[in-house]
C-alpha positions in Angstrom: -7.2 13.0 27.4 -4.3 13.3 24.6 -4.3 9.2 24.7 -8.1 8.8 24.0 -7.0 11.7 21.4 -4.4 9.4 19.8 -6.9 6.2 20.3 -9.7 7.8 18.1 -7.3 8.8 15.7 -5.9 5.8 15.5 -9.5 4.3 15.0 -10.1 6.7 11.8 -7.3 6.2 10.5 -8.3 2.6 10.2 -11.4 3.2 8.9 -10.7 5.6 6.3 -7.8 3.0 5.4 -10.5 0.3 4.9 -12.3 2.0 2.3 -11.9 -0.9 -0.4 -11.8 1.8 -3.9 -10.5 -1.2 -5.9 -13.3 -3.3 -5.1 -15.7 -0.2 -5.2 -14.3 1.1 -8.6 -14.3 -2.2 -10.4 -18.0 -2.7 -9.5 -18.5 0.5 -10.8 -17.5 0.0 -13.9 -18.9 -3.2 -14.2 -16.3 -5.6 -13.8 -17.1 -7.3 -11.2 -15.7 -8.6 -7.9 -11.6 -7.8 -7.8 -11.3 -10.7 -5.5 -12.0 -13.2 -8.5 -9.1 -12.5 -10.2 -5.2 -12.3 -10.3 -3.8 -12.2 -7.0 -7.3 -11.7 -5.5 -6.2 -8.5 -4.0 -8.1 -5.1 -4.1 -5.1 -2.4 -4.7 -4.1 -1.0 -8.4 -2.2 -4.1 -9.4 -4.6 -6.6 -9.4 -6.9 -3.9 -10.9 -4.7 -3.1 -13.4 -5.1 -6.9 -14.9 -8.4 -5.8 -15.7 -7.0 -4.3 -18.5 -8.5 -0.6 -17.3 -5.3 1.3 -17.0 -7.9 4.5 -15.9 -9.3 2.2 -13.5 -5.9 1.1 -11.8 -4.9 4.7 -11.8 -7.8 5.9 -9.7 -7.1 3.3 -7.7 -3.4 3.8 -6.8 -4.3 7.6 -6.7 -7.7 7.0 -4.4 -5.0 4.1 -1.9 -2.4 6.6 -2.0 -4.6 9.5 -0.7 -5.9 7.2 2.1 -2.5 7.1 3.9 -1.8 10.2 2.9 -5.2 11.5 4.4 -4.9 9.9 7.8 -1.9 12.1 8.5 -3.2 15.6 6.7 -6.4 15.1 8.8 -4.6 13.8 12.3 -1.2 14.5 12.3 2.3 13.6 10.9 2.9 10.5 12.7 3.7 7.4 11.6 1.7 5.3 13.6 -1.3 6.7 11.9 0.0 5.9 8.6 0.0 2.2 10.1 -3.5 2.3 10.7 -4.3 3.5 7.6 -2.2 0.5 6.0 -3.5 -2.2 8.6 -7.1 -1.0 7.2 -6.4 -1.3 3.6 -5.0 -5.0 4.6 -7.2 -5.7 6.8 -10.3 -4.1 6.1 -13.4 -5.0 8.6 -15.8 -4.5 5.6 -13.9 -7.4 3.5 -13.4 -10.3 6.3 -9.8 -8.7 7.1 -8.9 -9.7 3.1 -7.5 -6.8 1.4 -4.4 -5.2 -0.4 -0.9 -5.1 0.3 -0.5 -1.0 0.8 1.9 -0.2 -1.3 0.3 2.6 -2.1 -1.7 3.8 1.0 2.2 3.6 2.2 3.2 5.8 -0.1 0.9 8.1 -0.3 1.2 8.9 3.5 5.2 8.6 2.8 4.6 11.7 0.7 3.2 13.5 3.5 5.4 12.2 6.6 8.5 13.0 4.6 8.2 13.8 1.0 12.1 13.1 0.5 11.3 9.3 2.0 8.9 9.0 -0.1 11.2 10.1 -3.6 14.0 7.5 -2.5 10.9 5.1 -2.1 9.4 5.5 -5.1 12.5 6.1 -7.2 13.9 2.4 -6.3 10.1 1.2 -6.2 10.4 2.7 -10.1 13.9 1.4 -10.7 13.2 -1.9 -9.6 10.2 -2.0 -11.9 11.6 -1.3 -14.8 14.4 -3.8 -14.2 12.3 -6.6 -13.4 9.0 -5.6 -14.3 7.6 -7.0 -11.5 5.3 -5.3 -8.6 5.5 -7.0 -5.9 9.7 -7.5 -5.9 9.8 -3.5 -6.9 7.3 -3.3 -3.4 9.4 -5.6 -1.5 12.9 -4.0 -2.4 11.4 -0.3 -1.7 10.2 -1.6 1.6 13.2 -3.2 2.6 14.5 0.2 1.6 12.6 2.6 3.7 14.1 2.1 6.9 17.3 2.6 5.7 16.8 5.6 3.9 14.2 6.6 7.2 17.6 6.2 9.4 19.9 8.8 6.8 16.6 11.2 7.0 16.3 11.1 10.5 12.8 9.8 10.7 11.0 7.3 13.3 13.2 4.0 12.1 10.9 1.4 14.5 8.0 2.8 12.4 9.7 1.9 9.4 10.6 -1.1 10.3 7.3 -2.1 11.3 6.0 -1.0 7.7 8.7 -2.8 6.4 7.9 -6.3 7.9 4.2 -5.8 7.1 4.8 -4.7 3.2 7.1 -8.2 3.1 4.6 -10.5 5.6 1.7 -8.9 2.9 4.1 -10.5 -0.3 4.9 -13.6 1.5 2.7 -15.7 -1.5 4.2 -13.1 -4.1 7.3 -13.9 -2.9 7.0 -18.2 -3.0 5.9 -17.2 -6.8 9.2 -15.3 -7.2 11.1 -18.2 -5.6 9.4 -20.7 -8.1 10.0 -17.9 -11.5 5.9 -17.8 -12.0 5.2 -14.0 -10.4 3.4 -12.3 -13.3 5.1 -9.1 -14.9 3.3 -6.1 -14.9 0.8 -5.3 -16.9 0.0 -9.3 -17.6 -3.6 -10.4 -17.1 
């Protein structure tokens, strides 16, 4: 019984992850499909290019609460935060074409272990401001989190796993890094 339990969670967690809020927000507003610009993706970034900063701020808020959701509704375990993730990436409602996660990472990283998520976000920020670039501030944070997961004691495999995804998710951000043409933030 407690493995059907986990199995339905694990099912809503992916669904609730797939709820596209860039795509639906942008629509809102009138601005069409997300997908048809920038990076093509649906999280706050490529809505941010927009040029709403209100827009890409619901978004990263609404992303963020998704991961974070999964867990306050089903438990404090990391593998529902993956589902949550694996449906904002892969969302059934999009053709399996969505975001990266960033923030639906985060946002359950705030509930699985708010200190995780501070050391996250802090290098997430510092990287940022460095570079001002997302997706190398995404990709340095998530090549952080395992490490910092291993000092705080949390599930490290998880990590890991997030990890790998957040990079495989950059893997055309990171051929733009390689060739110096990755966009800064904020840039249209």
């Amino acid at each position: 019984m407690e493995y059907l339990q986990t199995g339905l969670f694990l099912v809503l967690s992916y669904l609730l992850g797939s709820i596209p809020f860039g795509l639906i927000l942008t629509k809102m507003a009138g601005l069409g499909d997300i997908r048809a610009i920038g990076s093509g993706s649906i999280g706050a970034t490529n809505v941010l290019r927009t040029g709403s900063k209100k827009l890409a701020l619901a978004t990263l808020i609404l992303d963020g609460g998704k991961g974070a959701l999964a867990l306050l509704l089903f438990g404090s375990n990391p593998w529902y935060l993956l589902a949550a993730i694996l449906g904002h990436n892969f969302p059934v409602w999009l053709k399996f074409k969505g975001g990266k996660g960033v923030a639906t990472t985060f946002g359950g990283l705030l509930v699985l272990n708010p200190l995780l998520a501070l050391c996250c976000g802090v290098t997430w920020l510092l990287t940022a401001i460095i570079s001002r670039i997302s997706s190398l501030s995404a990709i340095i944070a998530g090549i952080a989190m395992p490490i910092f997961g291993f000092f705080l004691d949390e599930n490290v495999i998880a990590l890991l796993i997030l990890s790998v995804l957040a990079i495989y998710r950059h893997k055309s951000n990171i051929q733009r890094l390689l060739k110096g043409e990755e966009p800064k933030i904020g840039k249209k």
